[in-house]
C-alpha positions in Angstrom: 86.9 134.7 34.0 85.4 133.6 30.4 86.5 129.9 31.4 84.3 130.1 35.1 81.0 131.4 33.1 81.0 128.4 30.7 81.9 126.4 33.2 78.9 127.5 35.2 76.8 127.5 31.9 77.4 123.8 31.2 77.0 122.9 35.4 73.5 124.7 35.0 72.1 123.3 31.5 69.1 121.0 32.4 69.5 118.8 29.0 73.1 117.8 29.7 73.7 114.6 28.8 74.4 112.1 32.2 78.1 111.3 31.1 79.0 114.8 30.8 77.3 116.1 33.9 79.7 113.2 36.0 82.4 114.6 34.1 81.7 118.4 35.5 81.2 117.5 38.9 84.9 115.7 39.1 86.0 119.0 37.4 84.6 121.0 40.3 86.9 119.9 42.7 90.0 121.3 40.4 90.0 125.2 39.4 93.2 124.0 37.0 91.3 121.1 35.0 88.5 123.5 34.3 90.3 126.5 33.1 92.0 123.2 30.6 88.6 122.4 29.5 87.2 125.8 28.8 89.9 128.5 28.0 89.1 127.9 24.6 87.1 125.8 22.0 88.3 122.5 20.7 90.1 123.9 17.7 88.9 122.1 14.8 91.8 122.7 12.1 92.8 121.9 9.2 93.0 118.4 9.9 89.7 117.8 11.8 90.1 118.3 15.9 91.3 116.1 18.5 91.4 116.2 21.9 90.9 114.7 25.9 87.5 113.4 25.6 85.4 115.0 28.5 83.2 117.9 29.1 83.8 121.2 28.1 84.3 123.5 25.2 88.0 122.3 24.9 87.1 118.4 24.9 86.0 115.8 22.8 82.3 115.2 23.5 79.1 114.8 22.4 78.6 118.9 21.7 81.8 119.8 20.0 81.2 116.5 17.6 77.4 118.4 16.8 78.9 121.6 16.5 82.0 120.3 14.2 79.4 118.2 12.0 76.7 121.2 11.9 79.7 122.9 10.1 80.3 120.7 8.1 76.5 120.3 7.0 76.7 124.1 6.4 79.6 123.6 4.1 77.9 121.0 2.1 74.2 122.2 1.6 76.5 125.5 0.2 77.9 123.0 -2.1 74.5 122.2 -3.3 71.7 119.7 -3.3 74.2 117.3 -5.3 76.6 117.4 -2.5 74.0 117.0 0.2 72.5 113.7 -2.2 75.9 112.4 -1.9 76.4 112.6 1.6 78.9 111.5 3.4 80.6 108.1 4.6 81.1 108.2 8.8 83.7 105.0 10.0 85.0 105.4 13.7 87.3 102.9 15.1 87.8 101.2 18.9 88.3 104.2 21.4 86.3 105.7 23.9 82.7 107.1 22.7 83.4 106.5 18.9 80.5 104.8 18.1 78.8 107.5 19.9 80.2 110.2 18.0 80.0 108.7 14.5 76.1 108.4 15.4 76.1 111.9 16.8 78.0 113.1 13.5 75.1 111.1 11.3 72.2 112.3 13.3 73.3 115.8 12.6 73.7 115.5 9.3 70.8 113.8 8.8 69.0 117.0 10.9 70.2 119.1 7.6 69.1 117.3 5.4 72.1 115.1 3.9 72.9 111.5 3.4 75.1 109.9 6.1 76.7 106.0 5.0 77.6 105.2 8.7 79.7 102.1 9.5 78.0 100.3 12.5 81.5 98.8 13.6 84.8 99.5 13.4 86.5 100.0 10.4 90.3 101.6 9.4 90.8 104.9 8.3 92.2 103.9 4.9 88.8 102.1 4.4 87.1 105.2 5.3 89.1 106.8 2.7 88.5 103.8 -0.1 84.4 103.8 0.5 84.6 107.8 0.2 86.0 107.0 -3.3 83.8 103.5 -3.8 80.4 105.7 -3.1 81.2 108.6 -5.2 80.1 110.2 -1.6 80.9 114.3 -1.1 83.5 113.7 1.8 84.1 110.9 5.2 84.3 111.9 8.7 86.0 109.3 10.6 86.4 108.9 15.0 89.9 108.1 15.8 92.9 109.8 17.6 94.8 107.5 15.8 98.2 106.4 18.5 97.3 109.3 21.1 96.7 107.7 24.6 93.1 106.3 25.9 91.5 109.8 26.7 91.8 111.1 23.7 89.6 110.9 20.8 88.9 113.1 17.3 87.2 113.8 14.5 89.4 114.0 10.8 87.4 115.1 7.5 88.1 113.6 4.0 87.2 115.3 0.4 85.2 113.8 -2.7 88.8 111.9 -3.5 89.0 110.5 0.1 92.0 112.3 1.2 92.0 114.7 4.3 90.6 118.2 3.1 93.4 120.3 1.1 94.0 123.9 3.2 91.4 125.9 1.2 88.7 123.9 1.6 89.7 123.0 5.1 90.1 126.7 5.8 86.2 127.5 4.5 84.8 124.1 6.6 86.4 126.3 9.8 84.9 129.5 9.3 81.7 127.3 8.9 82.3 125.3 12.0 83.3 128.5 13.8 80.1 130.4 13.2 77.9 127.2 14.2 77.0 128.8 17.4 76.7 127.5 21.0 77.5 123.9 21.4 75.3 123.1 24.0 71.7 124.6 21.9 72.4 123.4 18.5 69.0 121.6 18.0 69.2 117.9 15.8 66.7 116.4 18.0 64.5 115.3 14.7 67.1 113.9 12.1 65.2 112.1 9.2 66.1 108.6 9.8 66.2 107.6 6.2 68.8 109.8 5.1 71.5 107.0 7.4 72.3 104.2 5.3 73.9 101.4 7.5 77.4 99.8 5.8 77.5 96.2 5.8 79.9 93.5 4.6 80.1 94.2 1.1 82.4 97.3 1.2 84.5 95.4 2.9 84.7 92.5 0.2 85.0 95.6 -2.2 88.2 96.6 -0.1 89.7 93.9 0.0 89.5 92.9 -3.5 91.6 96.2 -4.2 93.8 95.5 -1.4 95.2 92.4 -3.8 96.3 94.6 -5.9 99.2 95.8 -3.6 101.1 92.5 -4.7 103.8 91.9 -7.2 104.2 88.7 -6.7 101.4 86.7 -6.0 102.7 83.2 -6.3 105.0 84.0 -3.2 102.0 83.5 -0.5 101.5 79.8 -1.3 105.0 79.0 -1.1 106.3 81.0 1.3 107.6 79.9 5.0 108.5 83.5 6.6 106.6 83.0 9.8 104.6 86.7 11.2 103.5 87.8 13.9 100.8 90.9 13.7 99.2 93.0 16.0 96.1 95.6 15.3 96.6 96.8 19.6 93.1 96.9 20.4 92.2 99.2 17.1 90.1 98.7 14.3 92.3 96.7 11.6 92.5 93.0 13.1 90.0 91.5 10.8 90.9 92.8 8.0 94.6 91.8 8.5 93.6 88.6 9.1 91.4 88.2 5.8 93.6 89.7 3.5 97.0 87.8 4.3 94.3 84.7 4.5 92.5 85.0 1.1 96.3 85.6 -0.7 97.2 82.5 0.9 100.1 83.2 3.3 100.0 80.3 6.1 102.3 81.2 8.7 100.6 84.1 10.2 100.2 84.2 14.3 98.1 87.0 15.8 98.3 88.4 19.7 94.8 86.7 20.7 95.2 89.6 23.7 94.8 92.2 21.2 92.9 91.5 18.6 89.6 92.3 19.4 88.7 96.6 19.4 89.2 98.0 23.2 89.9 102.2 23.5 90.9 101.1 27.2 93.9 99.7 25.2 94.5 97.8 28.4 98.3 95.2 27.4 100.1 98.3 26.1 101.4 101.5 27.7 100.9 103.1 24.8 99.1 101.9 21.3 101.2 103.3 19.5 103.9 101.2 17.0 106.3 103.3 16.9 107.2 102.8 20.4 109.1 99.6 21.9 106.5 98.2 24.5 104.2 98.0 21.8 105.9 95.1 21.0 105.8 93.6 24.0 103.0 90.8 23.4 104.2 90.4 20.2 107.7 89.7 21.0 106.6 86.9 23.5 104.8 85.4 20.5 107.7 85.3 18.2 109.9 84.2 20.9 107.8 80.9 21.2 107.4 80.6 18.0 110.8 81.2 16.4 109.2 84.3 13.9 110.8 86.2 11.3 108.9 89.6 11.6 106.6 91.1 14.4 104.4 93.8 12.9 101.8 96.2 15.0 99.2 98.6 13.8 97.6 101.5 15.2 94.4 101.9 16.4 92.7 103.5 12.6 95.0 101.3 10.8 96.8 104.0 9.3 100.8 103.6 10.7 102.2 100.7 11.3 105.5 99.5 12.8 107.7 96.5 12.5 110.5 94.3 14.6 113.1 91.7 12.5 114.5 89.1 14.2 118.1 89.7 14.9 120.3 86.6 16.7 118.3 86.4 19.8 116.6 89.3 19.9 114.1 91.4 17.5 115.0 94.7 16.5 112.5 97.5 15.6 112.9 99.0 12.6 112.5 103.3 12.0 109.4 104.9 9.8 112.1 105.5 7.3 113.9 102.7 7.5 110.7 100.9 6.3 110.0 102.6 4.0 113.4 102.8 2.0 112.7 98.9 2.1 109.4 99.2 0.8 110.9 101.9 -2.5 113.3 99.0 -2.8 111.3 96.1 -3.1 108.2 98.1 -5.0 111.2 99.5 -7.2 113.7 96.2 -7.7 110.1 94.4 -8.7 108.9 97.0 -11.4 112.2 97.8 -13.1 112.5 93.3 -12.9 109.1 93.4 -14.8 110.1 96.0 -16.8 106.9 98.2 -15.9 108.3 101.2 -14.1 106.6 104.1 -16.1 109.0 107.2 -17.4 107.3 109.9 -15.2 106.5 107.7 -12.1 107.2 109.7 -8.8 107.0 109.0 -5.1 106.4 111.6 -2.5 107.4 111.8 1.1 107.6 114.8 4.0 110.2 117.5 4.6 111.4 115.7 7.4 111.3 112.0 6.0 114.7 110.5 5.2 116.7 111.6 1.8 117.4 107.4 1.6 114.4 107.6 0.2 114.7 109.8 -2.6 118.3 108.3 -3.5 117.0 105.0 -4.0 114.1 106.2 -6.3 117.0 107.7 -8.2 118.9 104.8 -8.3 115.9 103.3 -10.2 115.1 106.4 -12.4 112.1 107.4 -10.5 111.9 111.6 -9.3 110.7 112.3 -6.1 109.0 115.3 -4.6 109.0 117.3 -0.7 105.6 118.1 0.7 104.9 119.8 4.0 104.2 117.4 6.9 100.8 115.7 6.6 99.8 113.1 4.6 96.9 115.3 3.0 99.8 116.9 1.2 100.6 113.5 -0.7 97.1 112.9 -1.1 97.0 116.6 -2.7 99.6 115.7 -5.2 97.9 112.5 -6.3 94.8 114.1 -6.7 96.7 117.3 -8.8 98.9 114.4 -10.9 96.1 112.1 -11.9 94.2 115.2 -13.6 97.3 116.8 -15.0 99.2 113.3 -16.2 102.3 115.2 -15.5 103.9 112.3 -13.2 102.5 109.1 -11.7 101.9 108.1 -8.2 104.5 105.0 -7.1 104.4 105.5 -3.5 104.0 107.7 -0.6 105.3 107.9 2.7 106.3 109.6 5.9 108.5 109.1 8.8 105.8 108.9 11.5 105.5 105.4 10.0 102.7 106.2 7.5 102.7 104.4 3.8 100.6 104.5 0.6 101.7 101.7 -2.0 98.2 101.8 -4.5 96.5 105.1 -4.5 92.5 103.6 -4.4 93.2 105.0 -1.0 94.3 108.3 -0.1 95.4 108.8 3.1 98.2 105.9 4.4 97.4 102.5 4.8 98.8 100.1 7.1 96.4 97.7 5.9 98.2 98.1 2.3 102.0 98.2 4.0 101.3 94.9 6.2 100.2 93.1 2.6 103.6 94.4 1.0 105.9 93.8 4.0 104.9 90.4 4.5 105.2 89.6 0.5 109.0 91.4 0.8 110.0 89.4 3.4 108.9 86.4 2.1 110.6 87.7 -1.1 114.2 88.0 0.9 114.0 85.4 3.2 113.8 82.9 0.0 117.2 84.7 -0.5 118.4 84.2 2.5 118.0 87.2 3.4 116.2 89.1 6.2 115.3 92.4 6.0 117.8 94.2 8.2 120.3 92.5 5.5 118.0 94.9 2.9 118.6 97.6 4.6 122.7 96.8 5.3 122.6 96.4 1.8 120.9 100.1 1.4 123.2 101.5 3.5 126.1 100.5 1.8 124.7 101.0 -1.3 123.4 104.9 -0.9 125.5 106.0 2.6 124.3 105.8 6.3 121.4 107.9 6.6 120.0 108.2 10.2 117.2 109.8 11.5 116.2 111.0 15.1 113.1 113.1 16.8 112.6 114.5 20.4 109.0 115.3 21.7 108.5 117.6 24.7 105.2 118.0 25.8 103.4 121.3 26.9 100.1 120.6 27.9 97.6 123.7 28.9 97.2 127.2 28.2 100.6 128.1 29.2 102.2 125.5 27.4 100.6 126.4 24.5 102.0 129.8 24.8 105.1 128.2 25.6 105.6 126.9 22.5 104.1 129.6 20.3 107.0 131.7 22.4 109.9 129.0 20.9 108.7 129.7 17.2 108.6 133.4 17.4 112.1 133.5 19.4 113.9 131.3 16.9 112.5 133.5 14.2 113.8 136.5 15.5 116.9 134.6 17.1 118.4 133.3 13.5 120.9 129.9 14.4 123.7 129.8 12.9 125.4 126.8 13.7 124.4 123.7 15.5 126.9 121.6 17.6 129.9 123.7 15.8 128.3 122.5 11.9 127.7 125.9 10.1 124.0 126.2 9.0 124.0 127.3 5.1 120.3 127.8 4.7 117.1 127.9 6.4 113.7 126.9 5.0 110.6 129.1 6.8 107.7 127.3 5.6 105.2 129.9 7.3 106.5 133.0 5.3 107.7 131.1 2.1 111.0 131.5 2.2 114.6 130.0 2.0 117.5 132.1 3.4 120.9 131.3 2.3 124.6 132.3 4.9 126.4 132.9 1.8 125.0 136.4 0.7 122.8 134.6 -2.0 119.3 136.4 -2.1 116.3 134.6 -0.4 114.4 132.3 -2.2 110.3 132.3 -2.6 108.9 128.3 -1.6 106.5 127.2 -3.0 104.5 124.9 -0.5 101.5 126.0 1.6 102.4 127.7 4.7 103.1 126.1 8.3 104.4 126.8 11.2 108.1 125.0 10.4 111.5 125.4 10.0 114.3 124.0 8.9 118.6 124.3 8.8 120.2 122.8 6.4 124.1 122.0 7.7 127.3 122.6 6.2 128.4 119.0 6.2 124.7 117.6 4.8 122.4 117.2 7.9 119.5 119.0 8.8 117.1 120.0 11.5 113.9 121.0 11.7 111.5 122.0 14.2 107.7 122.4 14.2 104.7 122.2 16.8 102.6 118.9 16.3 99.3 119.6 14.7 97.7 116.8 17.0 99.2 116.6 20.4 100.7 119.8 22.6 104.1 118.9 21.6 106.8 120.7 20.3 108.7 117.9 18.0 112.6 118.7 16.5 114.0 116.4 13.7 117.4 115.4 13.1 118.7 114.2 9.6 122.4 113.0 9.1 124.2 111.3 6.7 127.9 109.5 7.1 130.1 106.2 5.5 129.6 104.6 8.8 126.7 103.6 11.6 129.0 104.9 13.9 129.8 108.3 12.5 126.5 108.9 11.8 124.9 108.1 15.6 128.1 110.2 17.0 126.6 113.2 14.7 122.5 112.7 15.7 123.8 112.8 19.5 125.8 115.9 18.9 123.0 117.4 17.1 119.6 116.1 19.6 122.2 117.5 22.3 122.9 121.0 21.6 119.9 121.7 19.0 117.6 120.6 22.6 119.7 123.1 24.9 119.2 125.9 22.4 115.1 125.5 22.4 115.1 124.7 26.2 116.0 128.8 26.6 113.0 129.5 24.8 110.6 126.7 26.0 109.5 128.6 29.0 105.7 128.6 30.7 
């Protein structure tokens, strides 16, 4: 068994490192945890890797980082002596061994030869994006597993215009990392010291001065009573939270003291992750004593964040798209007040973020545009706009509560989406109005759109297989209805095409390919269903649109209830 050898082959090398060699002795006493750490390599993808943090070939550790970064080094000096002169900008934020493996990451990149701008503390990954741009540097590694529990950590790459790699060049950094040889006797014992240039303060001054730029009305901080409670949940974004809403002079900001400061043991929350109740639970015990209009909560890299409204006596949490349609709104209502919204302006969000979106961008005369799930896909078209001039960039989003108002960043920034929630609920509230009366008023406007999404995890080899076995039985399986609602057409992002019920020919799509499909319904709804790129999870998403709330959560149950029964026949170990 390949799995025992490297085992063994770890176990016996003399130079392992100490925390590594514990690691393998606990593993000894389970045949099952080792196959898990060794059936395969850490698969470094399109969007970087991420994984349990441990030892073994399948872990996050000190080894995989080298091997990753040696990749990466080979990708660059083949890029030229330019590329390597530009070197690269390394941020981590508060989990487990990231400071550990940013140094690893600039140590090895040093060892070849290349500049490395390492942040020596934790830092967002929307700043990591920014000082990409701010440096002119070749690309940005940052540490994070963004909301994924404690034990896991990973490693995400960023291009010249800070946003995650586009699939080409992803796909080339692979075949690099792939053919980087043995983890364990990649040698970067002698890295030239002077090729790591330690970050200080002044990015972040730099940062934040762009981050002001996010407003549209910047009298309303001064003046403004809306009381907030925020959150970072032990990640990397509490100080610069608290600066920004500080500098643009908003006064009535609490922060969960419990909370603030970085900790990857992430030890007051079951989960650091915003988009799920009890990550509200400090929170809400602040606004309770302290009679607050909004709770918001980031996660760990600063990249997604989440928000609760007060509601009578109780706060209610608020969806990724409900958010955003009451971001487009507010961004949107201000522009078109000014008079500044330009002719071609465009906003982007996922193939399975909400349509309320797109109709409210309408509604205001801005287009809108579908990209695969990802937010390098936005950061693609941003990057593909800004040379062609074709449309402009208004705002991004996607329903996994990730936002991008101002594009000097180019991955989302809940940094950004905290300044601009806070300054739209100050905006309403000297309305009278809170912001679940924004989005009554959405609804009522546009129709009830409601969302839903069920996880189920399949960890291990055999849950991997089970869920390669659920795509390739669907395919061959075609649905044709879904809780008794006809399906008209289905969208197969991994061979390109869009397949109609009514005897029209297929359709060629134009996006990159992925392993996702979706069914658009007879009466307007849709599902889709696609393996998480992060976490062994198969994920389905549930779209619906009615007149009323309670039509519409009678059609999500119906569809979450018999779409689930028809995978669970081919989710099988």
């Amino acid at each position: 068994m390949r799995y025992r050898q490297l085992f063994d082959q770890w176990n016996n090398f003399s130079e392992l490192e100490t925390d590594w060699k514990e690691n393998l002795q606990q593993l000894a006493k389970d045949e099952k945890r080792i196959e898990d750490a060794f059936y395969r390599d850490l698969e470094f993808g399109t969007g970087g890797m991420r994984g349990e943090i441990g030892a073994g070939t399948n872990r996050m550790n000190t080894y995989t980082v080298r091997k990753a970064t040696t990749g990466l080094a080979s990708y660059i000096k083949g890029a030229g002596a330019e590329a390597m002169e530009r070197g690269v900008v390394i941020a981590y934020d508060s989990r487990r061994y990231s400071p550990e493996f940013a140094r690893e990451a600039a140590n090895t990149l040093a060892s070849n030869g290349i500049k490395a701008y390492l942040y020596m503390e934790p830092r967002t990954t929307p700043q990591l994006s920014f000082t990409v741009r701010h440096l002119h540097a070749f690309m940005g590694i940052v540490i994070t597993a963004s909301h994924n529990p404690p034990e896991y950590n990973g490693y995400k790459v960023y291009g010249e215009d800070g946003a995650q790699l586009n699939i080409e060049d992803a796909e080339v950094v692979i075949e690099h990392v792939n053919d980087a040889g043995d983890a364990l006797h990649i040698d970067q014992r002698n890295p030239d010291k002077q090729l790591i240039i330690q970050l200080d303060e002044k990015l972040d001054e730099a940062y934040l001065e762009a981050l002001k730029t996010v407003q549209e009305n910047e009298e309303l901080a001064s003046s403004s009573d809306l009381k907030v409670v925020f959150t970072p949940l032990h990640g990397a974004s509490g100080k610069t939270v608290q600066r920004i809403l500080n500098e643009v002079g908003y006064k009535h900001i609490s922060y969960v003291e419990e909370q603030m400061e970085p900790d990857g043991d992430f030890p007051t929350v079951e989960s650091p992750n915003p988009e799920e109740q009890s990550a509200f639970e400090y929170a809400i015990q602040y606004g309770e004593r302290n009679y607050t209009d909004i709770l918001i909560a980031v996660d760990p890299d600063g990249d997604r964040v989440g928000i609760a409204v007060k509601s009578d006596s109780k706060y209610e949490l608020l969806t990724g798209n409900q958010t955003g349609a009451i971001l487009i709104e507010y961004l949107l209502s201000q522009r078109k007040a000014k008079g500044n919204i330009p002719a071609n302006g465009r906003i982007f969000k996922t193939i399975v973020t909400s349509d309320l979106g797109r109709v409210i961008a309408e509604y205001y005369g801005v287009s809108s545009e579908n990209v695969l799930t990802g937010f390098k896909f936005i950061g693609e078209k941003i990057k593909k706009y800004e040379e062609t001039k074709e449309f402009e960039f208004l705002f991004g989003y996607e329903e996994s509560y990730g936002y991008l108002i101002k594009d000097f960043a180019r991955d989302k920034d809940a940094v950004q989406s905290v300044l601009a929630i806070v300054e739209a609920a100050a905006y309403y509230k000297q309305q009278g109005k809170t912001l679940l009366d924004v989005l009554a008023m959405l609804y009522e406007r546009h129709g009830y759109y409601l969302e839903g999404l069920q996880s189920v995890t399949k960890k291990g080899v055999s849950g991997a297989n089970a869920i390669k076995n659920l795509l390739e039985q669907v395919r061959t399986n075609r649905i044709t209805e879904v809780a008794g609602i006809n399906v008209t057409s289905q969208e197969d992002y991994l061979h390109s095409t869009r397949m109609f019920t009514d005897g029209r020919e297929t359709e060629e799509l134009f996006l990159p390919k992925s392993n996702v499909i979706k069914y658009f319904l007879a009466d307007g709804s849709w599902v889709c269903v696609r393996p998480s790129g992060t976490e062994p999870k198969i994920k389905y998403y549930f779209g619906v649109l009615s007149g009323t709330e309670v039509e519409s959560k009678e059609k999500l149950n119906s569809l979450k209830e018999d779409f689930s029964l028809k995978m669970n026949q081919y989710l099988v170990d």
